[in-house]
N, CA, C and O of each residue as an XYZ file, in Angstrom:
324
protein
N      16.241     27.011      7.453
C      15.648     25.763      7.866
C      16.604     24.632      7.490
O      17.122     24.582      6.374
N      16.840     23.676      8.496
C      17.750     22.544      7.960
C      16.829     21.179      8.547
O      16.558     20.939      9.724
N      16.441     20.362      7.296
C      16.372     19.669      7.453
C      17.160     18.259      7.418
O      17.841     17.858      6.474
N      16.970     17.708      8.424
C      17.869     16.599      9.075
C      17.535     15.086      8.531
O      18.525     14.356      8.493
N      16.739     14.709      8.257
C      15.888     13.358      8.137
C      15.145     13.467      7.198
O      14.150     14.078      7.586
N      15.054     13.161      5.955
C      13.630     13.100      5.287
C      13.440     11.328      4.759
O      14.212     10.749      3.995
N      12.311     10.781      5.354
C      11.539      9.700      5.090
C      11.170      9.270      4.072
O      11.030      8.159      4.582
N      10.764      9.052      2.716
C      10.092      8.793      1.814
C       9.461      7.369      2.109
O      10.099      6.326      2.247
N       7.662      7.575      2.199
C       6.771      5.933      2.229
C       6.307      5.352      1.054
O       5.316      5.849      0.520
N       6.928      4.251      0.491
C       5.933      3.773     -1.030
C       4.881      3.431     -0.534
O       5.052      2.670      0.419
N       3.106      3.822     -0.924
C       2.235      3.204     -0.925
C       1.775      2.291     -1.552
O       2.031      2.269     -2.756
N       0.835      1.085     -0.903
C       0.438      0.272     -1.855
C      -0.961      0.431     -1.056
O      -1.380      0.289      0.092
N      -1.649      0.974     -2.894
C      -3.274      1.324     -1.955
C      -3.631     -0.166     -2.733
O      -3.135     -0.655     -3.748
N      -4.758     -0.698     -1.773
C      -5.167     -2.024     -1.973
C      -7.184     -1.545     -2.304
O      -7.935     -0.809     -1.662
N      -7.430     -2.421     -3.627
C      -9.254     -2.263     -4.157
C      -9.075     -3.735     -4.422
O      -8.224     -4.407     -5.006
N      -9.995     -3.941     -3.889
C     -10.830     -5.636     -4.372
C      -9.742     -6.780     -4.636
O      -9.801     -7.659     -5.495
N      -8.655     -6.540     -3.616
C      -7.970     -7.294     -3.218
C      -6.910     -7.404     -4.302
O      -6.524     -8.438     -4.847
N      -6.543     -6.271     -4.499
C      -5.477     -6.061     -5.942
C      -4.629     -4.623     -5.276
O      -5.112     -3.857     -4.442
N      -3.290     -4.522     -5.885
C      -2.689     -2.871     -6.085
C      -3.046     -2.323     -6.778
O      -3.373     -2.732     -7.891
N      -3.133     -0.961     -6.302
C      -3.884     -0.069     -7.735
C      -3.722      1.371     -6.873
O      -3.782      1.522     -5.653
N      -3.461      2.530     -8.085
C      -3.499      4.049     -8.169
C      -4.299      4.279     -8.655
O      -4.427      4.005     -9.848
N      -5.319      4.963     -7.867
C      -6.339      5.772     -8.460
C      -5.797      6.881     -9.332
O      -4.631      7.251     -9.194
N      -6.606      7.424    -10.226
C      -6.677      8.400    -11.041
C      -7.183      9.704    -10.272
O      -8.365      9.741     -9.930
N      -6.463     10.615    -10.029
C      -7.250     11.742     -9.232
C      -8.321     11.127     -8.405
O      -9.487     11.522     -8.370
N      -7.778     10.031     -7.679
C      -8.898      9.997     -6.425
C     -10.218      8.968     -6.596
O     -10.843      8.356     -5.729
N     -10.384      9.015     -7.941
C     -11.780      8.270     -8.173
C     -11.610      6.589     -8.366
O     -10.797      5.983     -9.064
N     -12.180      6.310     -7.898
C     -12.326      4.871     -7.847
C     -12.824      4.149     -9.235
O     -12.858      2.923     -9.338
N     -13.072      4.729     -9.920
C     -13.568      4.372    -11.550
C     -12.648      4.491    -12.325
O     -12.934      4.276    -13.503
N     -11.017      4.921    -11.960
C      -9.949      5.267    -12.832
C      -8.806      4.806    -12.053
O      -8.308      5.300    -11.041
N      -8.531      3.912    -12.622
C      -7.518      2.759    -11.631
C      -6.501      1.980    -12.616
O      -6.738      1.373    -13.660
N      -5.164      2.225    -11.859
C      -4.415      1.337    -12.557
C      -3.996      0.395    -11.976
O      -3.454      0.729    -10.923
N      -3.989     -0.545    -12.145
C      -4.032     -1.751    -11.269
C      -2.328     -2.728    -11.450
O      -1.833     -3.243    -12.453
N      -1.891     -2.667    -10.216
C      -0.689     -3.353    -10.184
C      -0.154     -4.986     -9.892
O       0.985     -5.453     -9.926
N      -1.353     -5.570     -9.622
C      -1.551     -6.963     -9.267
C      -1.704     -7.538     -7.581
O      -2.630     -7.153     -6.866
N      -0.730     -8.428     -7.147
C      -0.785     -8.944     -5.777
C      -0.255     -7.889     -4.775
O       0.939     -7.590     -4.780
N      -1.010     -7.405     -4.039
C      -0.629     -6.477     -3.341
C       1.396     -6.889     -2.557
O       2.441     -6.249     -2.444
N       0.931     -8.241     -2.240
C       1.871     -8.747     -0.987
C       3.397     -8.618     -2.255
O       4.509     -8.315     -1.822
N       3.197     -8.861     -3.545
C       4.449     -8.812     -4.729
C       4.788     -7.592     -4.475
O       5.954     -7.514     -4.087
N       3.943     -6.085     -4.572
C       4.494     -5.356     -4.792
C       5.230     -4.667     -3.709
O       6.150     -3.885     -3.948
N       4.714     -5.037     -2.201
C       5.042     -4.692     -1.159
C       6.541     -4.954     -1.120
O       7.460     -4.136     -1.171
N       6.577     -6.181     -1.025
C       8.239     -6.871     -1.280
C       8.773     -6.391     -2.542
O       9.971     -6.673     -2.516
N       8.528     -5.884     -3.489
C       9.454     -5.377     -4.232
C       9.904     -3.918     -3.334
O      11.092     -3.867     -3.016
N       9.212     -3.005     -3.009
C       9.677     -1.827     -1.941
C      10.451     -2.480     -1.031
O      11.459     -1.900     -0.627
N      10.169     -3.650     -0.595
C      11.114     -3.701      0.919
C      12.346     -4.558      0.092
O      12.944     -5.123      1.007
N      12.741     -4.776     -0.666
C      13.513     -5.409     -1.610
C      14.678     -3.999     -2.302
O      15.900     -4.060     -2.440
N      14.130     -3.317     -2.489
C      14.739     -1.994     -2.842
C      14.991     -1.495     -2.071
O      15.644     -0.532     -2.473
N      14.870     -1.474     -0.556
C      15.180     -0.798      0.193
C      14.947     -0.107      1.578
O      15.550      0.279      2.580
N      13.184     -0.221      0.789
C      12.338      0.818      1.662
C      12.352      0.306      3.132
O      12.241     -0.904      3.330
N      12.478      1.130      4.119
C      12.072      1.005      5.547
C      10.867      0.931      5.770
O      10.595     -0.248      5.996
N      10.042      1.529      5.824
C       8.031      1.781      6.073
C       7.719      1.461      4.536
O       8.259      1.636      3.444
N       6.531      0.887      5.064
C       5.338      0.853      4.068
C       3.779      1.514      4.272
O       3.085      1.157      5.224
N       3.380      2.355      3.434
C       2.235      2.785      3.778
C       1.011      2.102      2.994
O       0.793      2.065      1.783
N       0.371      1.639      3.936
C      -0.901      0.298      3.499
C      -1.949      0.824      3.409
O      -2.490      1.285      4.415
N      -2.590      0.906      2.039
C      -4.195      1.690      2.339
C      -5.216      0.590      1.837
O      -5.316     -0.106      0.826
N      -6.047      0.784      3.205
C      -7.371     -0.256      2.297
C      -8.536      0.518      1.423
O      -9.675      0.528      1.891
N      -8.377      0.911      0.658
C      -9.278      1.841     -0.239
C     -10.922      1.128     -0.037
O     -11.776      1.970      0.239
N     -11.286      0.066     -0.119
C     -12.562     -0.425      0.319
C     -13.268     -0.042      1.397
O     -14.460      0.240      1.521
N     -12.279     -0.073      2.242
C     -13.132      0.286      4.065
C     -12.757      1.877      4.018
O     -13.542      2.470      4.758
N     -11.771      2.826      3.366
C     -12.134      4.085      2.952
C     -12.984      4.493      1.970
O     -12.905      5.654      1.569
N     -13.652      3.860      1.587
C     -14.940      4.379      0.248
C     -16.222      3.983      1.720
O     -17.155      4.727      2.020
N     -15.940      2.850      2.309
C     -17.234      2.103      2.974
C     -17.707      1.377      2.385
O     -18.921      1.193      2.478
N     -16.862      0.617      1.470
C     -17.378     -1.207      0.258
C     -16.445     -2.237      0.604
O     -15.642     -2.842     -0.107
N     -16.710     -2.327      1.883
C     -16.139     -3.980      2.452
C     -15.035     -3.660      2.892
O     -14.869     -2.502      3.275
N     -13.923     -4.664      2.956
C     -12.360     -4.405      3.339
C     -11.327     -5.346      2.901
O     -11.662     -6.351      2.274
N     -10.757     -5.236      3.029
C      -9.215     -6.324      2.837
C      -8.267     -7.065      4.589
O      -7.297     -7.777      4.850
N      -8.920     -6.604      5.046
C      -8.583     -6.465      6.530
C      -7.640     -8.125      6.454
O      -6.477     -8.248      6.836
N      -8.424     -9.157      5.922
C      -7.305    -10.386      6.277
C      -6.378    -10.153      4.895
O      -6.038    -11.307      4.636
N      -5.962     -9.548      4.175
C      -4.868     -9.631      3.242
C      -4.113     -8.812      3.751
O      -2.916     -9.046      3.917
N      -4.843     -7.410      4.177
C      -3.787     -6.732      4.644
C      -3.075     -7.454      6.001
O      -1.903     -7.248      6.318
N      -3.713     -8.062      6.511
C      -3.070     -8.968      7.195
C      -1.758    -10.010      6.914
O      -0.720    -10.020      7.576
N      -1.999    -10.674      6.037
C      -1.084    -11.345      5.513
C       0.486    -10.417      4.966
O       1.650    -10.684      5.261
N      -0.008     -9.379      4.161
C       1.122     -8.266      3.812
C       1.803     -8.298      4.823
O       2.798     -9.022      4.772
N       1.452     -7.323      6.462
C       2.196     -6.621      7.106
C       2.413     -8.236      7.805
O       2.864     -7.935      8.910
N       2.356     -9.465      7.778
C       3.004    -10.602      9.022
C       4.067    -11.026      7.627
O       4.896    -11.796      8.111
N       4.348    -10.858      6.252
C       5.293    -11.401      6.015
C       6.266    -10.027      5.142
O       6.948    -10.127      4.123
N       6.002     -8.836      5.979
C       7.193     -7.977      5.773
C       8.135     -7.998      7.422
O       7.958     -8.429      8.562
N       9.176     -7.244      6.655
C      10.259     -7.292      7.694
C      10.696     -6.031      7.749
O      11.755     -5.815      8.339
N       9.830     -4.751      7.033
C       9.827     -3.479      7.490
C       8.622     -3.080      8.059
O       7.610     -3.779      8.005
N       8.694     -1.652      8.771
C       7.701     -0.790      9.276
C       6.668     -0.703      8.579
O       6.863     -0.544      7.374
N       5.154     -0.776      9.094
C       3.723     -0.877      7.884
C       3.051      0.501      8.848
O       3.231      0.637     10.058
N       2.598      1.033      8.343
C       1.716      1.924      8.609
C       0.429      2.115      8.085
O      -0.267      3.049      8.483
């Protein structure tokens, strides 16, 4: 097998309008990284091509981020997914 291309995406999962890694998944175990839109630009600052954007709120079904994540992907200048 040869692989030709490999991608790597930094995520920035977004809760209650903050960055944060869940702990195995649960929403009660969170480490929280601050302004989502800071940490985004630090990835596209380092390098990164894509960004992978999660709204963890509207995936649980407790509201959304829909206008921040907004704001993120209109003031990057890489790929958002």
């Amino acid at each position: 097998m040869t692989i030709k291309n490999l991608e790597l995406l930094p995520a920035v999962d977004v809760k209650d309008g903050r960055a944060v890694r869940l702990v195995q998944g649960e929403l009660a175990k969170e480490t929280v990284y601050g302004d989502p839109l800071d940490v985004a630009l630090e990835f596209q600052s380092a390098g990164a091509e894509w960004l992978h954007l999660v709204d963890l709120d509207a995936a649980f079904g407790r509201g959304n981020n829909s206008e921040l994540l907004a704001r993120v992907v209109g003031a990057l200048d890489i790929k958002v997914e």
